[in-house]
MDTraj code that builds the backbone (N, CA, C; nanometers):
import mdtraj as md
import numpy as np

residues = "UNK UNK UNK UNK UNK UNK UNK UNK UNK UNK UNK UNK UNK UNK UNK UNK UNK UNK UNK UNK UNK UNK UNK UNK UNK UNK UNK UNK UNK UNK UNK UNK UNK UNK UNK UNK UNK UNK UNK UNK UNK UNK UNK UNK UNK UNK UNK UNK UNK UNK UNK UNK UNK UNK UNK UNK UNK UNK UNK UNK UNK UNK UNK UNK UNK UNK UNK UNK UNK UNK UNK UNK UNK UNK UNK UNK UNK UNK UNK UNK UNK UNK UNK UNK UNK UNK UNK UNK UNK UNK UNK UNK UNK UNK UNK UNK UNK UNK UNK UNK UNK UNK UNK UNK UNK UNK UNK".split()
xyz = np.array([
    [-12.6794, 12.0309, 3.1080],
    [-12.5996, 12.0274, 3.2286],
    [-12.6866, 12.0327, 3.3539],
    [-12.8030, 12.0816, 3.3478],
    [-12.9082, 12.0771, 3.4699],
    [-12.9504, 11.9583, 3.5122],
    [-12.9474, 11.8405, 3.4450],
    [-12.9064, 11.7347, 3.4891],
    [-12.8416, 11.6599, 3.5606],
    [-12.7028, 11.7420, 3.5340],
    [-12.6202, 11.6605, 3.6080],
    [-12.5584, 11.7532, 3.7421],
    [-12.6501, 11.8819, 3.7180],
    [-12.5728, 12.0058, 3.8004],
    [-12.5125, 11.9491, 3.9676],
    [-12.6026, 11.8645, 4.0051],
    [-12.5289, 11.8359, 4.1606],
    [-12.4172, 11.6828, 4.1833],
    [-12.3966, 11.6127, 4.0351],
    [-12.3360, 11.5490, 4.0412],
    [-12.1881, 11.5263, 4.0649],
    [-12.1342, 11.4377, 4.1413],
    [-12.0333, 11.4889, 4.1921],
    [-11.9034, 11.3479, 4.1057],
    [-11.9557, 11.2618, 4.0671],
    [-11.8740, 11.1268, 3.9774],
    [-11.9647, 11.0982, 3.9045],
    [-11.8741, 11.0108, 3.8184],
    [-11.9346, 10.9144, 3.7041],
    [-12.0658, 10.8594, 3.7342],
    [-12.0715, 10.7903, 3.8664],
    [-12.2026, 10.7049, 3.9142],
    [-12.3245, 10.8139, 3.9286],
    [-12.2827, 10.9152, 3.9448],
    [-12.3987, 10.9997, 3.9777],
    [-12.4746, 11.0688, 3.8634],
    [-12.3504, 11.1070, 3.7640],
    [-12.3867, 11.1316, 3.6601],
    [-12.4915, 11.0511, 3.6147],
    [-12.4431, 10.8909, 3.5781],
    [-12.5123, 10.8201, 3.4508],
    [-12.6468, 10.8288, 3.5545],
    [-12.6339, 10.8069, 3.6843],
    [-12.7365, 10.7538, 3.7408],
    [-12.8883, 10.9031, 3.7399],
    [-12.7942, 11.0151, 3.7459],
    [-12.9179, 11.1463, 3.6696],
    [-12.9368, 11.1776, 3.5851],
    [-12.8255, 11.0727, 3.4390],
    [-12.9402, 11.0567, 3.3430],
    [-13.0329, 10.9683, 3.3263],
    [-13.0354, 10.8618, 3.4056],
    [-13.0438, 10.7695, 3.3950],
    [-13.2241, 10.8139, 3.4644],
    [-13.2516, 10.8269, 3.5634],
    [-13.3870, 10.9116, 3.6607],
    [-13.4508, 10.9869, 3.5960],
    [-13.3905, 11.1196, 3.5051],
    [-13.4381, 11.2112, 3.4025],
    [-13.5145, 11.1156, 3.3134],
    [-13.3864, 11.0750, 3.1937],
    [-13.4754, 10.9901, 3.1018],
    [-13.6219, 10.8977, 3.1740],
    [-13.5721, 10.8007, 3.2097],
    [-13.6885, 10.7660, 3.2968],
    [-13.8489, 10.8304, 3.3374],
    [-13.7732, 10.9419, 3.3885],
    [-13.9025, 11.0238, 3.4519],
    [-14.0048, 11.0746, 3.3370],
    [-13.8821, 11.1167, 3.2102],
    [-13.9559, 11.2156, 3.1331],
    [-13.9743, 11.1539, 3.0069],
    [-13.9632, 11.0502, 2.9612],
    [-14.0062, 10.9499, 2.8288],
    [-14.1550, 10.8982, 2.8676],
    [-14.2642, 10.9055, 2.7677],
    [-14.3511, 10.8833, 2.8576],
    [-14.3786, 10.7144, 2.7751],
    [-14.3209, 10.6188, 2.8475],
    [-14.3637, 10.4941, 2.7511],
    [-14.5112, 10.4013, 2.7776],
    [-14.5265, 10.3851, 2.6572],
    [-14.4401, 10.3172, 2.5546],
    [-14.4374, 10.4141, 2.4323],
    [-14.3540, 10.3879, 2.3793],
    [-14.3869, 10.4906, 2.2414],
    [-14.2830, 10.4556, 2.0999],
    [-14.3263, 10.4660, 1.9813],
    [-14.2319, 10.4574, 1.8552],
    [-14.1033, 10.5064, 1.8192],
    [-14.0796, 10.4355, 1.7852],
    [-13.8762, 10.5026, 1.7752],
    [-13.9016, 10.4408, 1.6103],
    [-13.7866, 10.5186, 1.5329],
    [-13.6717, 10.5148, 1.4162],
    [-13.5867, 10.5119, 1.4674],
    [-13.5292, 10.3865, 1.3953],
    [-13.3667, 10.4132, 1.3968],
    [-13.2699, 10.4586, 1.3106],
    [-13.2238, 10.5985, 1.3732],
    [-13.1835, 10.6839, 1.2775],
    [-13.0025, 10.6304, 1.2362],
    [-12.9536, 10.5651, 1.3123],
    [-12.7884, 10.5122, 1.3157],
    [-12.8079, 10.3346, 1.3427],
    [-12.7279, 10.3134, 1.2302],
    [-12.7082, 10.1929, 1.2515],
    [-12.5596, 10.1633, 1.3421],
    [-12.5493, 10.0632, 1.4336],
    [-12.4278, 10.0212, 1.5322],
    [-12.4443, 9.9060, 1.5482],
    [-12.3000, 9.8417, 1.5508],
    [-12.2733, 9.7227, 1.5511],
    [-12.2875, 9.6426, 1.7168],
    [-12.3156, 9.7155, 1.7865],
    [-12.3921, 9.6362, 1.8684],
    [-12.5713, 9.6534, 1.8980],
    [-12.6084, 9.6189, 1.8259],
    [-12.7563, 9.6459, 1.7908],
    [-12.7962, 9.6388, 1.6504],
    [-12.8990, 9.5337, 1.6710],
    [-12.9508, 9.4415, 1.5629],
    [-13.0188, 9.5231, 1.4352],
    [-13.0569, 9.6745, 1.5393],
    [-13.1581, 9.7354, 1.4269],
    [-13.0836, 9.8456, 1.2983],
    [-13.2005, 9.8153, 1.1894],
    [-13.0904, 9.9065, 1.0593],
    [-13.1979, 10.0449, 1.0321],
    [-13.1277, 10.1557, 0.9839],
    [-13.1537, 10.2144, 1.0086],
    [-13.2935, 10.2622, 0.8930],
    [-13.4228, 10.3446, 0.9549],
    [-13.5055, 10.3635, 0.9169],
    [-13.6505, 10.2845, 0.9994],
    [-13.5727, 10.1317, 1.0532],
    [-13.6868, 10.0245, 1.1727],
    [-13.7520, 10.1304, 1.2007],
    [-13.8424, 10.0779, 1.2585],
    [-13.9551, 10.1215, 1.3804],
    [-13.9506, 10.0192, 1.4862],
    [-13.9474, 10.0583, 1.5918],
    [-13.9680, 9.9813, 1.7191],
    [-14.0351, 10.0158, 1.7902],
    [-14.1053, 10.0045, 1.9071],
    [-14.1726, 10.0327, 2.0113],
    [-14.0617, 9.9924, 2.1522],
    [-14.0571, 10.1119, 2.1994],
    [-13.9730, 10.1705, 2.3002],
    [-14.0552, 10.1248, 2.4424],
    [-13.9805, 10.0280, 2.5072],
    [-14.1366, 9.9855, 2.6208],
    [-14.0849, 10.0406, 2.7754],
    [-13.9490, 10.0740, 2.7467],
    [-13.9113, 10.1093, 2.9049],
    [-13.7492, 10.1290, 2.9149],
    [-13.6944, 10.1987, 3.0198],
    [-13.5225, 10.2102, 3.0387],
    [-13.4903, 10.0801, 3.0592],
    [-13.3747, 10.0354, 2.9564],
    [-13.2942, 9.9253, 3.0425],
    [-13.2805, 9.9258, 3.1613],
    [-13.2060, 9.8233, 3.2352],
    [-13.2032, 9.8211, 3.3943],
    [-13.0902, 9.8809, 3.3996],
    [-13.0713, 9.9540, 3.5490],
    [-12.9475, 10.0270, 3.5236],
    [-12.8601, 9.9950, 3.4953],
    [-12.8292, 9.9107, 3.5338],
    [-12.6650, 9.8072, 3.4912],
    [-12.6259, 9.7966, 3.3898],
    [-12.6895, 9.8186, 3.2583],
    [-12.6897, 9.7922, 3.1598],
    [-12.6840, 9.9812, 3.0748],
    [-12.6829, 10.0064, 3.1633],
    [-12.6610, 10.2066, 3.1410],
    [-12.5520, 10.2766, 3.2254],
    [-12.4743, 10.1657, 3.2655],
    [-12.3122, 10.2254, 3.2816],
    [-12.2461, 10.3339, 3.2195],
    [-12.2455, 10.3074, 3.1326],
    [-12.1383, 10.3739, 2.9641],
    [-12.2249, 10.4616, 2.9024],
    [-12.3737, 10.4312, 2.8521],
    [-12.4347, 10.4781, 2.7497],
    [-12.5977, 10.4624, 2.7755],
    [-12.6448, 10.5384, 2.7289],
    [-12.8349, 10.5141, 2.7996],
    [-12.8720, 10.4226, 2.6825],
    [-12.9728, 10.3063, 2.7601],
    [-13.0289, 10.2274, 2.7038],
    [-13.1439, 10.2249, 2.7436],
    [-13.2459, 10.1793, 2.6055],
    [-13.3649, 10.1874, 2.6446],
    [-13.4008, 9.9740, 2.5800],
    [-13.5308, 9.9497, 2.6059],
    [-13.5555, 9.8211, 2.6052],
    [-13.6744, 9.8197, 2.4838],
    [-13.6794, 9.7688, 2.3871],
    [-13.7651, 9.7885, 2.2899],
    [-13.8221, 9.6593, 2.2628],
    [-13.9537, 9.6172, 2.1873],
    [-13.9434, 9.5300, 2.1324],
    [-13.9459, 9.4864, 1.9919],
    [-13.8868, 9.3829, 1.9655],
    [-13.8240, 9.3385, 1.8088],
    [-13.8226, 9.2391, 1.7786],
    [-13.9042, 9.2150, 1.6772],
    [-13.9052, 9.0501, 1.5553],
    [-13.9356, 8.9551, 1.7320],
    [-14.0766, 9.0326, 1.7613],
    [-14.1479, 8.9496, 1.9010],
    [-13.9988, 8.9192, 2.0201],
    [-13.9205, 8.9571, 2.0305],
    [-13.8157, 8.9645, 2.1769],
    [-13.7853, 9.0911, 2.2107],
    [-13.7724, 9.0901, 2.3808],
    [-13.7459, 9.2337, 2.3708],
    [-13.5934, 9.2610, 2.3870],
    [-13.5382, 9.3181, 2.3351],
    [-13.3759, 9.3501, 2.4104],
    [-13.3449, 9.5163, 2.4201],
    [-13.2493, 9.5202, 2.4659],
    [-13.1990, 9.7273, 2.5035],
    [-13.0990, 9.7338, 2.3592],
    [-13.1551, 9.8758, 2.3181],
    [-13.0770, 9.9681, 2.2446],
    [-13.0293, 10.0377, 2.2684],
    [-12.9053, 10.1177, 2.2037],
    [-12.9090, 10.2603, 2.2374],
    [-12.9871, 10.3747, 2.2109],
    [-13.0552, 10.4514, 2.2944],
    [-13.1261, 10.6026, 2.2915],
    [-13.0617, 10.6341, 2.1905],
    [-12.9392, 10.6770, 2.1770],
    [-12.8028, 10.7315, 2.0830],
    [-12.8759, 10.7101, 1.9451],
    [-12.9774, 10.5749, 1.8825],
    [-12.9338, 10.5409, 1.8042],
    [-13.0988, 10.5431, 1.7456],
    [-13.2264, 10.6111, 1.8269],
    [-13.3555, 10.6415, 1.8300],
    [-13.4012, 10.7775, 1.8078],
    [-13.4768, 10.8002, 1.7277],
    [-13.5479, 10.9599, 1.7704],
    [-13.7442, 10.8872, 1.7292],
    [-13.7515, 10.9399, 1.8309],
    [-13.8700, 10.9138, 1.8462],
    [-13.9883, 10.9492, 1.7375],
    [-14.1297, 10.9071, 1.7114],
    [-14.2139, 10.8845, 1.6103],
    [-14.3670, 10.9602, 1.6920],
    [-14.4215, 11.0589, 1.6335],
    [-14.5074, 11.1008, 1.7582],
    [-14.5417, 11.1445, 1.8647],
    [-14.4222, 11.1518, 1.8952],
    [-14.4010, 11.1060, 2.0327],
    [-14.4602, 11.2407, 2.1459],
    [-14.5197, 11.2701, 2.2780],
    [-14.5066, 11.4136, 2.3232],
    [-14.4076, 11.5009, 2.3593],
    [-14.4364, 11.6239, 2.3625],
    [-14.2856, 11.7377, 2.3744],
    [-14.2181, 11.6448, 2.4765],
    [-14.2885, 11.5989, 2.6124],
    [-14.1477, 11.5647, 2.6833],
    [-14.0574, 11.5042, 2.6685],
    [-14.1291, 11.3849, 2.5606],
    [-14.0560, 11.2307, 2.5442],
    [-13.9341, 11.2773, 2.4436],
    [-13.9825, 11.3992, 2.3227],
    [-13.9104, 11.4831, 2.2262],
    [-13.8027, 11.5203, 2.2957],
    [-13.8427, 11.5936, 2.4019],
    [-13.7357, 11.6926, 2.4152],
    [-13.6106, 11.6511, 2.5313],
    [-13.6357, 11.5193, 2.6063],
    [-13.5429, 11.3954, 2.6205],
    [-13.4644, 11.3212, 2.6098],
    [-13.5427, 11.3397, 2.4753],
    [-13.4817, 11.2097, 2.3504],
    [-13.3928, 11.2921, 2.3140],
    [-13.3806, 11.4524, 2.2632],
    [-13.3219, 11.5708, 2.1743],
    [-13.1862, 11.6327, 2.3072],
    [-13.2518, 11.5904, 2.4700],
    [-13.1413, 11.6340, 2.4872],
    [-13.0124, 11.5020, 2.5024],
    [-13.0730, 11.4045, 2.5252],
    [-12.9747, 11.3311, 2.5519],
    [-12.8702, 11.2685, 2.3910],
    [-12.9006, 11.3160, 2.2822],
    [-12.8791, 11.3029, 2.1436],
    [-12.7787, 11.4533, 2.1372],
    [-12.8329, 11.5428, 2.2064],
    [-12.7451, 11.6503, 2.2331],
    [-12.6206, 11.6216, 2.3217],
    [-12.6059, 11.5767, 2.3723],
    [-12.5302, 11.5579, 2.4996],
    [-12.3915, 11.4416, 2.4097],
    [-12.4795, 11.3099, 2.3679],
    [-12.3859, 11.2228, 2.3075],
    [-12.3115, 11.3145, 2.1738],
    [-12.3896, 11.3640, 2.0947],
    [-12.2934, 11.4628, 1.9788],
    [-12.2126, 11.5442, 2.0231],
    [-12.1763, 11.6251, 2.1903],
    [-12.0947, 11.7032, 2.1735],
    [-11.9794, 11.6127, 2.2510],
    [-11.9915, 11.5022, 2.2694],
    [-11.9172, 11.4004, 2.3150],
    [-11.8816, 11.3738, 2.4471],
    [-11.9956, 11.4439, 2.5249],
    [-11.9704, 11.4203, 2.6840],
    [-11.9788, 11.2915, 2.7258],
    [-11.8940, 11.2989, 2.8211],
    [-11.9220, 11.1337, 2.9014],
    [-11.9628, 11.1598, 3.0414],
    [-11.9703, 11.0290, 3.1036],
    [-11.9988, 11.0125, 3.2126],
    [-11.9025, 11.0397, 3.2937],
])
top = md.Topology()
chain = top.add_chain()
for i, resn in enumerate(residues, 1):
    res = top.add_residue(resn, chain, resSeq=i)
    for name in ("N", "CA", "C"):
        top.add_atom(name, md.element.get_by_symbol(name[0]), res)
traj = md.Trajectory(xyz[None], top)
């Protein structure tokens, strides 16, 4: 919730998770994909390389990150990554925003 503590709507919300993640993923770095979803190509167990946040527009609804795959890059869901290696910050990022989608908060 310290995230979003001064947010006052939806836009502000996604948009301070949206700055957080950002700030505190340190890319590029390895992802698993731990959930497979039908909008997103990857099954679960992949490895990808995580190269940067989608553009915001594209993190309306749900945080997306931009990976690359079978040489193209396209956005996944965070939701659907836990990271490989990765440092405490990028960990503990990744763990809260995986926290946040399981107890079913929205924007």
């Amino acid at each position: 919730m310290e995230i979003i503590v001064d947010a006052n709507d939806e836009s502000e919300r996604t948009m301070g998770w949206y700055y957080y993640l950002q700030d505190k993923l340190s890319f590029p770095f390895r992802a698993c994909c731990i959930a497979e979803r039908v909008i997103s190509p990857l099954k679960k167990k992949e490895k990808v390389q995580v190269i940067e946040m989608a553009p915001e527009e594209e993190c309306e609804k749900e945080m997306f990150v931009k990976v690359t795959w079978q040489g193209r890059k396209l956005a996944v869901p965070l939701s659907q990554l836990e990271g490989v290696e990765v440092d405490d910050e990028t960990q503990e990022a990744i763990e809260n925003w995986h926290y946040w989608v399981s107890r079913g908060y929205q924007f």
